[in-house]
C-alpha positions in Angstrom: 158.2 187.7 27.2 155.0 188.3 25.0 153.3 185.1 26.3 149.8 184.9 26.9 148.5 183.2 30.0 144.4 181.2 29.6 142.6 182.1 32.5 140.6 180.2 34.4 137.6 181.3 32.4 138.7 180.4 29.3 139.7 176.8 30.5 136.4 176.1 31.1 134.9 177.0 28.3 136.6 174.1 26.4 135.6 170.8 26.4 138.4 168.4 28.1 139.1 166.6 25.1 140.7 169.9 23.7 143.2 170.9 26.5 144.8 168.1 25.7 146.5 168.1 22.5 149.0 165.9 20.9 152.9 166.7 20.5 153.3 168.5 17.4 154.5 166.8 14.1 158.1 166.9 13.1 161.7 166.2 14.9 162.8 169.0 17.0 166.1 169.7 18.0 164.8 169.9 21.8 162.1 169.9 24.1 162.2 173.3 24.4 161.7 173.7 21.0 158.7 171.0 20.7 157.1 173.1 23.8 157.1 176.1 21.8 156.0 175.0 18.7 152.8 173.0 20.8 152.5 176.4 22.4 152.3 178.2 19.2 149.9 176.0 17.8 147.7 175.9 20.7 147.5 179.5 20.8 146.7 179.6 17.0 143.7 177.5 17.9 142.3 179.9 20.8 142.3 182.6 18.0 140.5 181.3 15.4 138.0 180.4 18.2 138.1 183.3 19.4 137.5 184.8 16.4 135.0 182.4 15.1 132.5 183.3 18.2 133.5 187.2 18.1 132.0 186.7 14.2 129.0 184.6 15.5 128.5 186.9 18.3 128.5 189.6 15.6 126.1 188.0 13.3 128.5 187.6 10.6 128.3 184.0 10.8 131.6 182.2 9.7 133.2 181.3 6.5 131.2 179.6 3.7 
């Protein structure tokens, strides 16, 4: 339901060091709950990369 899926191609863009990212800060009521909140967060970070080399790409540069 209104997940998006990395591809391949994406994976390999980033370095190893990013795929894996720590559990997200706070208690949580479930694992469910801590997966989706990682989830969320993870995705978060694909965007502002994303957007980030879209404004490079562009020749806006980025912020600053």
């Amino acid at each position: 339901m209104g997940r998006n899926v990395t591809g391949p191609h994406e994976r390999e863009l980033s370095p190893a060091s990013e795929q894996v990212s720590p559990a997200p800060p706070g208690h949580f009521l479930s694992h469910e709950l801590e997966s989706d909140c990682a989830r969320f967060l993870e995705d978060v970070r694909n965007l502002v990369q994303h957007r980030e080399q879209t404004a490079y790409a562009a020749g806006l540069g980025g912020p600053g």
